[in-house]
C-alpha positions as CSV (number, residue, x, y, z in Angstrom):
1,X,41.6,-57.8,-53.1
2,X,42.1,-54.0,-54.0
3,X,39.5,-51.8,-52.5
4,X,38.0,-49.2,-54.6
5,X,38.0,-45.5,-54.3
6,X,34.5,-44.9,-53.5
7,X,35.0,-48.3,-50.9
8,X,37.4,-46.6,-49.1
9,X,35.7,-43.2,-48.9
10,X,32.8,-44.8,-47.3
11,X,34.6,-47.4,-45.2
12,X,36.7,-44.3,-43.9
13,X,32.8,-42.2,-43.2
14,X,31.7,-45.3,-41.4
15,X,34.8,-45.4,-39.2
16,X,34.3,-41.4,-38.4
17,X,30.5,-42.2,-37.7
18,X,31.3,-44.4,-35.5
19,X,34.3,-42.4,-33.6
20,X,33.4,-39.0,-33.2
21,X,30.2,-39.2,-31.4
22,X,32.4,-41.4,-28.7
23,X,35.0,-38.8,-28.6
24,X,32.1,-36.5,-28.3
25,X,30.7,-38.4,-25.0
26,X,34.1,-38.8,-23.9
27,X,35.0,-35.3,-24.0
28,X,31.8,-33.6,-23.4
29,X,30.9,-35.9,-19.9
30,X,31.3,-34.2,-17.3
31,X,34.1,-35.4,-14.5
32,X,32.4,-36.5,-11.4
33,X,32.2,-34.4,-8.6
34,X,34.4,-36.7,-5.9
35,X,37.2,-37.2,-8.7
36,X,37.6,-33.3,-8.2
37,X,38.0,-33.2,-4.7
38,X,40.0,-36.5,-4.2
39,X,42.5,-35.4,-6.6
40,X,43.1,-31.4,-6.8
41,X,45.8,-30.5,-9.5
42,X,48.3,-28.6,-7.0
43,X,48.4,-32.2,-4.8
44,X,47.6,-35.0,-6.4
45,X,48.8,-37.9,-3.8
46,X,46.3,-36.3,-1.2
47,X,46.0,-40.2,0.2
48,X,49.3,-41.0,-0.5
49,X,50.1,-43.8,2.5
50,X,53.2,-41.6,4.0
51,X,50.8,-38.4,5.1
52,X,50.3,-38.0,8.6
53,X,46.9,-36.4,9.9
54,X,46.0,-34.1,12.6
55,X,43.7,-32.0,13.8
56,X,43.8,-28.6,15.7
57,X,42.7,-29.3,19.5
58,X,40.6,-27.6,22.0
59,X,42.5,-24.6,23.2
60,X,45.7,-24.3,20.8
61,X,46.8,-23.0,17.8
62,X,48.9,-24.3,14.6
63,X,51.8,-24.7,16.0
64,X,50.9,-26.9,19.3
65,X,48.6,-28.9,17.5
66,X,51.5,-30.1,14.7
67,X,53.3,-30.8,17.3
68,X,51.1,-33.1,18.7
69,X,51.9,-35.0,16.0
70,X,54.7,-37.3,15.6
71,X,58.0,-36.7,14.5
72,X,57.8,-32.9,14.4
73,X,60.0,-30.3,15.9
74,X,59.6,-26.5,16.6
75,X,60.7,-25.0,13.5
76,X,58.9,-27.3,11.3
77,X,55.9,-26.4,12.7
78,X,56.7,-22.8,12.7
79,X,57.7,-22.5,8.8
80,X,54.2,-24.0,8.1
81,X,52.3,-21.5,10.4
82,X,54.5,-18.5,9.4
83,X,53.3,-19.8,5.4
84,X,49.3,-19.4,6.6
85,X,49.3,-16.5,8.2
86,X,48.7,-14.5,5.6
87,X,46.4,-16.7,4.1
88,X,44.3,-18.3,6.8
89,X,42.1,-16.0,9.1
90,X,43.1,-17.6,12.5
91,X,40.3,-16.1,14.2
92,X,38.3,-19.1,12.3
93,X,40.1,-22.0,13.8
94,X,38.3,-24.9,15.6
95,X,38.4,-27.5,17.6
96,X,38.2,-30.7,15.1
97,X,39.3,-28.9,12.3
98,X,41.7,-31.4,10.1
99,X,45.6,-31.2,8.2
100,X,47.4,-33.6,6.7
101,X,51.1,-33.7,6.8
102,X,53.7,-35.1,3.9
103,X,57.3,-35.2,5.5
104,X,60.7,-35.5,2.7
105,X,62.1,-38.6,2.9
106,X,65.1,-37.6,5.8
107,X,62.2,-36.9,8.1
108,X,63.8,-33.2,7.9
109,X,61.1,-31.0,6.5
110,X,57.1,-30.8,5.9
111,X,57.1,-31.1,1.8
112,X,53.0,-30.5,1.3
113,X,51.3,-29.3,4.0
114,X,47.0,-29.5,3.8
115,X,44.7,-27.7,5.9
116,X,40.8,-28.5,5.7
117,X,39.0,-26.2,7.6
118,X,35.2,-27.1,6.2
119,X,34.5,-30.1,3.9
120,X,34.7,-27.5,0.5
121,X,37.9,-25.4,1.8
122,X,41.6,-26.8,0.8
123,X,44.8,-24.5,2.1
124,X,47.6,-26.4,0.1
125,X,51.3,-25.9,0.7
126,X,54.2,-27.2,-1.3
127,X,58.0,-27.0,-0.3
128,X,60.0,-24.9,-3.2
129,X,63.4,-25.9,-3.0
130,X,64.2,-23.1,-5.3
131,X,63.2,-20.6,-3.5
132,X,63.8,-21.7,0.1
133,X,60.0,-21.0,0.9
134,X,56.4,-22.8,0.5
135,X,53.8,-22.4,-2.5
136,X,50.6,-21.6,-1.7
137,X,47.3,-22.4,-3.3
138,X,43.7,-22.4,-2.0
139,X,40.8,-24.1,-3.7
140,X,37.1,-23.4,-2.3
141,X,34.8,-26.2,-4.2
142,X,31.4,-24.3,-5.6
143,X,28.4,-25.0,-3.5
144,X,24.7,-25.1,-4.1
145,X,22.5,-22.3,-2.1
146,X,19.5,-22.6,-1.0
147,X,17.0,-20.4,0.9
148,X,14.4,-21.4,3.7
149,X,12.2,-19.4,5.9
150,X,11.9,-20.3,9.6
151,X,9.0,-18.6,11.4
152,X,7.2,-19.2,14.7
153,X,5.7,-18.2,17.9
154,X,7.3,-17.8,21.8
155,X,6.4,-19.9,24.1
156,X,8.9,-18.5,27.1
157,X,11.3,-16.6,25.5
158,X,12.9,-16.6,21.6
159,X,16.1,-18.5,22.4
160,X,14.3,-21.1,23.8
161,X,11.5,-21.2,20.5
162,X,14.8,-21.7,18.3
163,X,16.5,-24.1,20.3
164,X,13.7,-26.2,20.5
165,X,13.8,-26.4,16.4
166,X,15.3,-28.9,14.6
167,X,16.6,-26.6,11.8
168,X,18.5,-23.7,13.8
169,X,21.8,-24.3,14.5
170,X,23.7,-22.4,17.6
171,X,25.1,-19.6,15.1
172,X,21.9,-19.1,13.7
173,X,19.9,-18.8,17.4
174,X,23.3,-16.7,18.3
175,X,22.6,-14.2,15.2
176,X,19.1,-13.8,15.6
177,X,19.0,-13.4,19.2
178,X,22.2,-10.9,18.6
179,X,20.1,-8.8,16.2
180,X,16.5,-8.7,17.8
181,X,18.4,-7.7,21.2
182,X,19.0,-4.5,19.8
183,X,15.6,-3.6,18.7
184,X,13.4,-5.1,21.1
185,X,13.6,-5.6,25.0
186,X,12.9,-9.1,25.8
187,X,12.9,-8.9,29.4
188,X,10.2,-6.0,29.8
189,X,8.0,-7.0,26.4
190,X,8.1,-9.9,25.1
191,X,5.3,-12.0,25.3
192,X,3.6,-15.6,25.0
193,X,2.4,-15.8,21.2
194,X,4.8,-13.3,19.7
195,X,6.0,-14.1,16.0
196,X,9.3,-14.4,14.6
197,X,11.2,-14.8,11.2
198,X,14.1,-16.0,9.7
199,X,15.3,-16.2,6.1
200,X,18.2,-18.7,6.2
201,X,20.9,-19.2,3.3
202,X,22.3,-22.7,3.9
203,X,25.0,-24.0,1.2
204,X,24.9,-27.6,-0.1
205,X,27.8,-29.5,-0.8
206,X,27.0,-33.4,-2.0
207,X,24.1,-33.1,-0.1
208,X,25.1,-31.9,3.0
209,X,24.7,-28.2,4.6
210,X,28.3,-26.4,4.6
211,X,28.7,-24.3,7.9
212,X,27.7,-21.5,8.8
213,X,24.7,-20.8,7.6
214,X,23.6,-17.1,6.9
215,X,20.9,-14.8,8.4
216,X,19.6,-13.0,5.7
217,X,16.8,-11.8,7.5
218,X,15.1,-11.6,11.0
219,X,11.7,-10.0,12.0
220,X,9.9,-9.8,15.2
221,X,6.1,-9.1,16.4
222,X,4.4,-8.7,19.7
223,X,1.7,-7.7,21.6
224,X,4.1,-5.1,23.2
225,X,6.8,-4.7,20.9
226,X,5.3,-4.2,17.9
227,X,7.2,-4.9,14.4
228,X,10.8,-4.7,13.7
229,X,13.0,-6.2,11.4
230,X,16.9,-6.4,10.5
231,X,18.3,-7.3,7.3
232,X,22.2,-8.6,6.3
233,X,24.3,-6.4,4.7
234,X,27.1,-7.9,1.9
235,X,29.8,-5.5,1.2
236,X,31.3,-7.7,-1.6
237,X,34.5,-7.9,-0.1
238,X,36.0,-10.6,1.9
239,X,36.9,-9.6,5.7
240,X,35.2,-6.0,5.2
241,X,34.2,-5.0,8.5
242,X,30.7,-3.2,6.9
243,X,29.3,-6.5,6.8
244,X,26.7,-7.4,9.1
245,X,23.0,-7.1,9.5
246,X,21.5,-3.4,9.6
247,X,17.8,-1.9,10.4
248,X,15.8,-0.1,7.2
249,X,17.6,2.8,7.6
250,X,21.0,1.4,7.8
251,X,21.8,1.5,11.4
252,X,24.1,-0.9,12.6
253,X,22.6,-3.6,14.7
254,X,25.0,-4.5,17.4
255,X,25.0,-2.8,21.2
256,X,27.2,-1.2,22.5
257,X,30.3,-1.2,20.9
258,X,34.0,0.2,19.1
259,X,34.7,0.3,16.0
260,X,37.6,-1.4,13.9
261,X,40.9,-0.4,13.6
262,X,41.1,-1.6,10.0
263,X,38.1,-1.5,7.1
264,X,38.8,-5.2,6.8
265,X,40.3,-7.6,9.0
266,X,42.2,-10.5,8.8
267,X,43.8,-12.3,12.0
268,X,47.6,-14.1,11.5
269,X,47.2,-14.1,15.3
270,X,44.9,-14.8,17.9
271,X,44.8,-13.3,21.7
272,X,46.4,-16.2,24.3
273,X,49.6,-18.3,25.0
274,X,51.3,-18.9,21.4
275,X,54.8,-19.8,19.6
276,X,56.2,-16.3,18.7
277,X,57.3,-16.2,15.1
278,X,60.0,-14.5,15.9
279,X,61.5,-16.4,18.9
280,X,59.6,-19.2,18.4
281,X,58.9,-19.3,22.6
282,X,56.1,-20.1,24.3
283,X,54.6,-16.9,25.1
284,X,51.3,-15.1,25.8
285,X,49.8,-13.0,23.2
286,X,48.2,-9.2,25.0
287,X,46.1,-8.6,21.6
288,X,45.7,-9.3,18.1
289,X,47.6,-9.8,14.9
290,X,45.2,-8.2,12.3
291,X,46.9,-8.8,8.1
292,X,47.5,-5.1,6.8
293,X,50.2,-4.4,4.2
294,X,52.7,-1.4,4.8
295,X,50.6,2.0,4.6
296,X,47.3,0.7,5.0
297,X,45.2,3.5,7.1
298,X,44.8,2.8,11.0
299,X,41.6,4.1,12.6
300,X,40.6,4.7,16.5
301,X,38.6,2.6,18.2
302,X,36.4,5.2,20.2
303,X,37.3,8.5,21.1
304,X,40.5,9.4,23.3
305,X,43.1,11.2,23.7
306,X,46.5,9.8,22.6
307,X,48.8,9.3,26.0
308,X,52.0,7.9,23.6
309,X,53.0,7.9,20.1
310,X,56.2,6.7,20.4
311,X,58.7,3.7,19.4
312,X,60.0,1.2,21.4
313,X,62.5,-2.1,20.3
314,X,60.0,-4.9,20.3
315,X,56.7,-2.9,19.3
316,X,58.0,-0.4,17.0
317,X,56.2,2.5,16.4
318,X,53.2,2.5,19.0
319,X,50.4,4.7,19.2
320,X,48.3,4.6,22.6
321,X,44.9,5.9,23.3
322,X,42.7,6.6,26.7
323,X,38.9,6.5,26.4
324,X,36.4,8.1,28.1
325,X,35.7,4.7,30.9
326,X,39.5,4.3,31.6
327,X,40.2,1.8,29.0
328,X,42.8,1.9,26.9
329,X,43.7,0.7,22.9
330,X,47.0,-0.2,21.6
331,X,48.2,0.1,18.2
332,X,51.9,-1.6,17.4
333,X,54.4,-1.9,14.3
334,X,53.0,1.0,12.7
335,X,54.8,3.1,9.8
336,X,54.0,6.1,10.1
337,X,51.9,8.5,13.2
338,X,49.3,10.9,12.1
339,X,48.4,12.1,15.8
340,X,51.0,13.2,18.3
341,X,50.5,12.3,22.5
342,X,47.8,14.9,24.4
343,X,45.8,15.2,21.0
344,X,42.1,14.1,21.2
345,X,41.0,12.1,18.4
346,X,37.0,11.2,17.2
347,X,35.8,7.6,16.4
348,X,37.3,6.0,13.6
349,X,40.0,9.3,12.9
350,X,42.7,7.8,10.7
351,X,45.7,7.8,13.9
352,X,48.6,6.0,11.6
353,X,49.5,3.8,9.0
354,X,50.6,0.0,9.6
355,X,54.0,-1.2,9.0
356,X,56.2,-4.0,10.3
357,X,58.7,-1.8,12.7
358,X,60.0,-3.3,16.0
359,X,60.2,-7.5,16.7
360,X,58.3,-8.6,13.6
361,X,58.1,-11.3,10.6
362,X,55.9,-9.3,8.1
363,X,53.4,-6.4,8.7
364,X,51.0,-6.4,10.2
365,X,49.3,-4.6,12.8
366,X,49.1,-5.8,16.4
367,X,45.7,-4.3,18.3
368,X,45.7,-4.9,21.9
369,X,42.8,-3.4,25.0
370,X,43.9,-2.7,28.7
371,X,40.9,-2.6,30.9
372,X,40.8,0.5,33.5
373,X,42.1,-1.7,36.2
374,X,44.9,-3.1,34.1
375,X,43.2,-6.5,32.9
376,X,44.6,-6.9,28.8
377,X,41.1,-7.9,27.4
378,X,41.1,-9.8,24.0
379,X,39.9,-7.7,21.4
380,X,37.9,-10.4,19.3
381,X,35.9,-10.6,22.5
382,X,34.7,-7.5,22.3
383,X,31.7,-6.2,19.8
384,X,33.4,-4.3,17.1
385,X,31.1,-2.6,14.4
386,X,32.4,-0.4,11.3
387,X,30.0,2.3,12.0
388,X,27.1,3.2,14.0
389,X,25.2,3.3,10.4
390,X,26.4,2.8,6.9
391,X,27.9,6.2,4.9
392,X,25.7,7.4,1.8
393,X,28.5,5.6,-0.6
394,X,27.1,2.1,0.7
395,X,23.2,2.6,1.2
396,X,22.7,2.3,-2.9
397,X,24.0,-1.2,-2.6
398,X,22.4,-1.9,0.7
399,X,19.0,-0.8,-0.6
400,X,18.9,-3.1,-3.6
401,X,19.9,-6.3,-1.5
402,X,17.4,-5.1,1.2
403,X,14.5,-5.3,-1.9
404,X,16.4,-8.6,-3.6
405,X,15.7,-10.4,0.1
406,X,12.4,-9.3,0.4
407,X,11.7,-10.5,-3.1
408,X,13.1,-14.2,-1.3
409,X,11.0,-13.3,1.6
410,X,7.3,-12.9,-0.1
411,X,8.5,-16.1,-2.0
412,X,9.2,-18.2,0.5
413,X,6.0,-16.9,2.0
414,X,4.3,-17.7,-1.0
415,X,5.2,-21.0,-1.2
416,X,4.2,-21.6,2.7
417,X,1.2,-20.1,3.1
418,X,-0.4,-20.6,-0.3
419,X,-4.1,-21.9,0.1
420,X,-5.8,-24.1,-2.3
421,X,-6.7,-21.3,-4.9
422,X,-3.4,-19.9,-5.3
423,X,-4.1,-16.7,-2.7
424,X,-1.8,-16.4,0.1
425,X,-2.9,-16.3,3.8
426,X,-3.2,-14.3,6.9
427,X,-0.7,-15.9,8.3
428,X,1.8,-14.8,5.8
429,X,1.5,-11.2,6.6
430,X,4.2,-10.8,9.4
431,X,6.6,-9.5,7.4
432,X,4.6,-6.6,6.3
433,X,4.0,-3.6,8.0
């Protein structure tokens, strides 16, 4: 039986009425969130049966913890590390934290390489026969944020009201306690019945809280004390050293402290016993390994005078200052000197420019502090601040963020304290002067 013209057109209308909104669904729905991160486009065999897993462990770095696993020797772990350090801050590395191995089929060499810091952070690397190196790739899944406010009184003493919460972790008490230090003297005024705040980002990923969590906001009043508040400061830029939580005015809220050597910072290498890159020995490390490309400006610490600007075979060019209590401040593999020995430098004066000259595997520059009696001291120990108050260039930005979290603030308050007819309570008003 022939079909006629018009039979066809519509049997060909039904057949697109019936197709198109499925290709529609199929197309337009969206791929489920645990697809995503089982199967990343860079590695898709992520739980292929041949990976070996590890974790870093209490007290060691990279390299000693891949070689807690199985099968691996020295300078397999070390072309792995040697990959990350650019790319991973190792200042950041914990106990637990997990990697996940992928050896060629000899046994000879680490193929893919993953490292999983948190449970939305992915470091992948992938041998590249070509050219005799690894490929990098990082993938950060997006995150829901969510703000809270966490207020209070003191019973004994503020630690001790936060760690008696459910909802504060360690790094949040940490912060907070950090911040009020500097603004109120807990020994001599605090008092039973004091108040405190908190305005706390947390991120969400599938429902649970991605570590840390932020303090965007603390505040304190007492009997004694009277009110004071600190608020965080986001410089927009990852690793700047001019982020950190700041009074009204901009002062820095930290005591006493030096400033960095770099405007952002970036550890390949921590202060301890390590694998040198180099060697690949066993070796303790007498400072930090801070990320800084060839030319990138070197600043003092505190004021000094400079007692060697020099070069020597393993550390290259090596500046040297003596501060005012004895100690003194190393500054290694550097290009270029801008100071010269028995000159007296200010905080933060620009002393040199990093390079990679003397025993090294890339720039980089390699901070190190000699207490007065001799003691190396490691530097990530020690409270470091970018200025004793931001510089006019970066109050503009700090001033709209300080009104954009007290806009949060009142609504968190708001939502807290609201009574039955929609006014908002006493209570509420400890955030306002």
């Amino acid at each position: 039986m022939r079909l006629k013209l018009w039979q066809i057109v519509g049997l060909g209308v039904l057949v697109l009425a019936v197709v198109i909104p499925f290709l529609f669904v199929s197309v337009l729905k969206p791929i489920p969130l645990k697809r995503l991160v089982e199967k990343p486009l860079f590695l898709n065999e992520i739980e292929h049966e041949n990976w070996l897993k590890g974790e870093i462990l209490p007290g060691k770095g990279f390299e000693d913890s891949i070689l807690a696993v199985d099968g691996f020797g020295l300078r397999q772990a070390m072309g792995v590390v040697n990959a990350l350090r650019g790319e991973v801050d190792f200042r950041r590395l914990k106990a637990g934290q997990s990697f996940k191995i992928l050896l060629s089929p000899d046994g000879k060499r680490i193929v893919k390489f993953v490292f999983q810091p948190d449970m939305i952070t992915r470091h992948f690397l992938v041998w590249n026969g070509e050219k005799k190196d690894y490929d990098y790739k990082l993938t950060i899944y997006p995150t829901e944020r969510r703000v809270r406010l966490v207020e209070g009184e003191i019973g004994t003493t503020l630690n001790q009201a936060l760690k008696d919460r459910g909802d504060v972790s360690n790094h949040l008490r940490n912060v907070a306690n950090g911040v009020l230090e500097c603004l109120v003297n807990f020994r001599r005024q605090a008092r039973k019945g004091d108040q405190y705040q908190l305005l706390v980002r947390d991120r969400f990923f599938k429902g649970e809280v991605v570590p840390p969590s932020q303090v965007l906001y603390v505040s304190y009043r007492g009997k004694r004390t009277g009110f004071h508040e600190g608020f965080r400061y986001d410089d927009g830029k990852e690793g700047s050293v001019w982020t950190g939580h700041y009074d009204r005015k901009g002062h820095a809220l930290v005591h006493s402290s030096l400033r960095y050597p770099l405007n952002r910072i970036h550890v390949t290498s921590t202060f301890g016993w390590r694998r040198h890159p180099v060697t690949g020995k066993r070796a303790f490390h007498h400072g930090v390994d801070f990320r800084a490309r060839v030319g990138t400006p070197v600043f003092a610490v505190a004021k000094g005078r400079v007692v060697r600007a020099g070069y020597s075979k393993l550390d290259g060019n090596m500046v040297v200052l003596k501060h005012m209590d004895g100690t003194r401040t190393y500054y290694l593999h550097l290009s270029r000197f801008l100071v010269a020995k028995g000159q007296v430098v200010r905080s933060h004066q620009k002393i040199a420019l990093s390079g990679k000259t003397g025993r090294v595997t890339a720039a980089h520059l390699h901070f190190g502090i000699k207490s007065p009696r001799g003691k190396w001291l490691n530097p990530l120990s020690v409270r470091m601040i970018a200025a004793a108050k931001l510089p006019k260039k970066k109050l503009g930005r700090f001033r709209i963020q300080v009104e954009a979290i007290r806009a949060k603030l009142n609504h968190e308050l708001a939502l807290l304290h609201r009574l039955p007819d929609g006014s908002v309570g006493v209570e509420a008003s400890l955030s306002r002067k």
